[in-house]
Backbone bond lengths (Angstrom), bond angles and torsions (degrees), N, CA, C in turn:
res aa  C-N    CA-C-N  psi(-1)  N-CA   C-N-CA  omega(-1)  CA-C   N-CA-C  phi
1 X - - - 1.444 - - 1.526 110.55 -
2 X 1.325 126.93 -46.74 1.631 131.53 172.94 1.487 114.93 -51.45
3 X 1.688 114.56 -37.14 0.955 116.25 -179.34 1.675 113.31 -71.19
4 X 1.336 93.32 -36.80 2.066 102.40 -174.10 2.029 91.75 -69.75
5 X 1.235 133.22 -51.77 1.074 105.57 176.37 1.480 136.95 -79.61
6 X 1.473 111.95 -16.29 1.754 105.33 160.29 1.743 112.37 -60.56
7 X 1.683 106.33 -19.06 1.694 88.03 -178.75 1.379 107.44 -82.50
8 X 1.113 115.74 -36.84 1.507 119.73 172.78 0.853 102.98 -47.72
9 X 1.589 155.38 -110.60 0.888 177.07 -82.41 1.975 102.15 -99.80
10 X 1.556 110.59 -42.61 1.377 87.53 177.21 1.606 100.87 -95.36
11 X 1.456 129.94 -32.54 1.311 133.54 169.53 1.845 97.13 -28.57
12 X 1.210 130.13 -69.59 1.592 132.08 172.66 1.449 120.95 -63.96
13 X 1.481 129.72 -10.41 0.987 127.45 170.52 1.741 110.88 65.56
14 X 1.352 116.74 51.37 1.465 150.55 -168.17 1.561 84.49 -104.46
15 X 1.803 91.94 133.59 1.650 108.17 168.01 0.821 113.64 -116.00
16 X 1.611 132.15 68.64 1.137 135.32 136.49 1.414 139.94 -38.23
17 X 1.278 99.81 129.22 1.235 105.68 -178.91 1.824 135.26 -107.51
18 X 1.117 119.41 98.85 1.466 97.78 -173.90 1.449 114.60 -112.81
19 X 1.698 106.82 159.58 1.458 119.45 -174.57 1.545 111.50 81.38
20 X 0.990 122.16 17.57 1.370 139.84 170.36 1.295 130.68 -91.46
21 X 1.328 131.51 86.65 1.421 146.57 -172.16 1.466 117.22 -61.51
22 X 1.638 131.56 136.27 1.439 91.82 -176.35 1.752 100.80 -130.03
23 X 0.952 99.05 137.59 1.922 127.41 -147.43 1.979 98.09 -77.47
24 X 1.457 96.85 -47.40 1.485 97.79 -161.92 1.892 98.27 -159.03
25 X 1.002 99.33 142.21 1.549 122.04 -174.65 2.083 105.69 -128.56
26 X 1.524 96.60 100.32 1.567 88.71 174.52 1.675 99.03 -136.08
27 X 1.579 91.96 166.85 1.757 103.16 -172.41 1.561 100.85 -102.67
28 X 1.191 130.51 119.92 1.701 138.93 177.98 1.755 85.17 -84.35
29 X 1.745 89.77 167.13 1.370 108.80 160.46 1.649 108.81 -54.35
30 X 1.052 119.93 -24.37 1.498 115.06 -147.31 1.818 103.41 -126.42
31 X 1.282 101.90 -43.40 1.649 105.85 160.92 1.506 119.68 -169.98
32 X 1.169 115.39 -164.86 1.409 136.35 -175.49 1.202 108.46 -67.61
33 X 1.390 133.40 105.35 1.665 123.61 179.67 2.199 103.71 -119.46
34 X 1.457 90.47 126.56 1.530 100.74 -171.95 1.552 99.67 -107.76
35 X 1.609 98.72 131.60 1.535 99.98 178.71 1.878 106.56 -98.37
36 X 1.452 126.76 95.38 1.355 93.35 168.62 1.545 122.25 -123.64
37 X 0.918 131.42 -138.43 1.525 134.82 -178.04 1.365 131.68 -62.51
38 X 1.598 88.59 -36.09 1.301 119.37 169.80 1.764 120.55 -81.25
39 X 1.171 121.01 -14.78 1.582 122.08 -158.88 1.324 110.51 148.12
40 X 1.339 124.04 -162.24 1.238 151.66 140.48 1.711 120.05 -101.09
41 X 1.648 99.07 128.61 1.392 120.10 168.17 1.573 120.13 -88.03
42 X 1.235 131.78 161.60 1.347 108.41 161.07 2.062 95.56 -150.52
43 X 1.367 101.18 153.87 1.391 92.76 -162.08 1.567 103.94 -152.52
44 X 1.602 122.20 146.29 1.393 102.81 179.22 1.407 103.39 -85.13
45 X 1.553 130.56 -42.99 1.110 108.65 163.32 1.801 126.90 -113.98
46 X 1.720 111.62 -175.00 1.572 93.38 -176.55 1.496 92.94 -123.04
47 X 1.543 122.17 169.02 1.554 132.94 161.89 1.501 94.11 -129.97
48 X 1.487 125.20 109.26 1.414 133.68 143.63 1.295 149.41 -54.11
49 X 1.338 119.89 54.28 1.782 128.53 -147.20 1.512 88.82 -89.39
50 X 1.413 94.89 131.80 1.655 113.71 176.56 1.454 131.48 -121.12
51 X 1.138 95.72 -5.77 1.867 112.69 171.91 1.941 108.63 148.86
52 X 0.851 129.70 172.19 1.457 158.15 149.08 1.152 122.32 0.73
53 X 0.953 112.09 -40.55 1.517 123.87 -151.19 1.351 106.62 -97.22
54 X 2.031 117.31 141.68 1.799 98.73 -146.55 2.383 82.17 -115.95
55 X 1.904 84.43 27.83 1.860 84.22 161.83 1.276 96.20 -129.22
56 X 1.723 87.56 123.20 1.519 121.48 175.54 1.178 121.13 -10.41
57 X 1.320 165.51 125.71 1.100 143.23 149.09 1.601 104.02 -127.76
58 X 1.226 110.96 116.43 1.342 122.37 -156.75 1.325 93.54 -123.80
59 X 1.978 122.91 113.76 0.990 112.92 160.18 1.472 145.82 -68.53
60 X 1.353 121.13 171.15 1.871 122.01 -150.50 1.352 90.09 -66.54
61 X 1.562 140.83 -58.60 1.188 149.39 -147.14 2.026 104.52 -61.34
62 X 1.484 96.42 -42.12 1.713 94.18 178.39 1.625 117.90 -61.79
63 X 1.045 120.76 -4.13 1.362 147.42 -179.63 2.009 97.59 -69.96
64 X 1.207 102.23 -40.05 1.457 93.75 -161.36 1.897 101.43 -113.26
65 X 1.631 102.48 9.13 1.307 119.48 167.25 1.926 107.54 -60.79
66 X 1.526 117.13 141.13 1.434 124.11 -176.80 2.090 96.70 -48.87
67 X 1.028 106.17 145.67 1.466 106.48 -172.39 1.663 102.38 -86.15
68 X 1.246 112.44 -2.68 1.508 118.92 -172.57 1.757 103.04 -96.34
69 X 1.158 113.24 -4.52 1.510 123.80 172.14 1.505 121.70 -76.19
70 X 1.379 124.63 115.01 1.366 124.46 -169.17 1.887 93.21 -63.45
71 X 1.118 119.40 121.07 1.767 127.74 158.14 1.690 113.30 -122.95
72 X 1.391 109.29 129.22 1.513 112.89 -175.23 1.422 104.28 -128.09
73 X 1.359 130.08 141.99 1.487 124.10 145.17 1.291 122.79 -66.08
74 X 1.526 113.83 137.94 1.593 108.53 -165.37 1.534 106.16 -73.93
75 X 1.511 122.74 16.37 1.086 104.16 149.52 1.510 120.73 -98.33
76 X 1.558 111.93 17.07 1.544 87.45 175.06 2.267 100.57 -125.72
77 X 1.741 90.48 20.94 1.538 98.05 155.91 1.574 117.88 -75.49
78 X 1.563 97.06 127.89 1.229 112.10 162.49 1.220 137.89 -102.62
79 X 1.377 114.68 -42.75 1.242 145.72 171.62 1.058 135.71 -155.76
80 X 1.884 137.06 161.60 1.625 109.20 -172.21 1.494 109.72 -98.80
81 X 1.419 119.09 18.97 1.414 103.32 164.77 1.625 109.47 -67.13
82 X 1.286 125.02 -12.57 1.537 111.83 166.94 1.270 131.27 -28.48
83 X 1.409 97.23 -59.36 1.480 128.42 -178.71 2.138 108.80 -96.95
84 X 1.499 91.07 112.31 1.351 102.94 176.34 1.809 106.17 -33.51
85 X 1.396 101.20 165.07 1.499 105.84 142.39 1.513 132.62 -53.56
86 X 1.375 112.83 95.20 1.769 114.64 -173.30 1.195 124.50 -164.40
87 X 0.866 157.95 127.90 1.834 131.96 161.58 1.458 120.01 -1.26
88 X 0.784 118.62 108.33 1.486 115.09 175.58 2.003 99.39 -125.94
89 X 1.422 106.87 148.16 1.520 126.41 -170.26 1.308 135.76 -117.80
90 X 1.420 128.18 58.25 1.476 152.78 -174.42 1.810 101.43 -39.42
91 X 1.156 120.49 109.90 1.372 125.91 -153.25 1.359 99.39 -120.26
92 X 1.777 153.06 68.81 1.325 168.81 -151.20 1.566 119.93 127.09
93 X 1.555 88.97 170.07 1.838 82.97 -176.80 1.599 97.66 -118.90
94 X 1.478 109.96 7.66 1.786 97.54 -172.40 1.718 106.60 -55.30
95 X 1.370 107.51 -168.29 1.839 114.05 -161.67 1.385 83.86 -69.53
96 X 1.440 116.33 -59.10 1.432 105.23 -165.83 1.799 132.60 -49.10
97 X 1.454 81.87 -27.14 1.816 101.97 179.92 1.344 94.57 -51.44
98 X 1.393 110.46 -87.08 1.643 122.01 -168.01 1.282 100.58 -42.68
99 X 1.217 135.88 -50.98 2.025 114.21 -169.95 1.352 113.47 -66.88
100 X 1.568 115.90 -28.16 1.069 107.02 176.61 2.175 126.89 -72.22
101 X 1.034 63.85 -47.03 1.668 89.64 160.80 1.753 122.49 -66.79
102 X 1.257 107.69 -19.82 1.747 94.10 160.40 1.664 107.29 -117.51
């Protein structure tokens, strides 16, 4: 399976990132800027995948996210026409993270 998604991933030219911790999550006037180990990200939108499990677990901090910001649990992703054409920002590595994210 690791092997089927590193081919994917460069076959599509996907910037994945691994081993990357992420420090701080804030909303700019303009977008989503992620501080982690690796750098800074910046994104118009984010997806927060936190593990497995298809009950919600929505961390405290998205709480104080702009309420005008589309936020979903990846159990209630379906597809990415959700999210316009844009940057969009897959935020975990659980199973669901990565499928959603490639």
């Amino acid at each position: 399976m690791a092997d089927y998604l590193l081919n994917y991933t460069n076959k599509f030219l996907l910037p994945v990132q691994l081993n990357t911790n992420v420090i701080e999550l804030r909303k700019t006037s303009e977008f989503y800027e992620l501080i982690t180990s690796g750098g800074k990200l910046l994104a118009d939108y984010i997806i927060v995948t936190t593990g497995t499990n298809p009950n919600a677990y929505i961390p405290e901090f998205a709480q104080s996210i702009d309420k005008k910001t589309v936020q979903i649990h990846s159990s209630e992703y379906k597809n990415p026409h959700l999210f316009p054409a844009s940057n969009t920002l897959v935020v975990g590595a659980g199973t669901s993270g990565v499928e959603i994210a490639i």
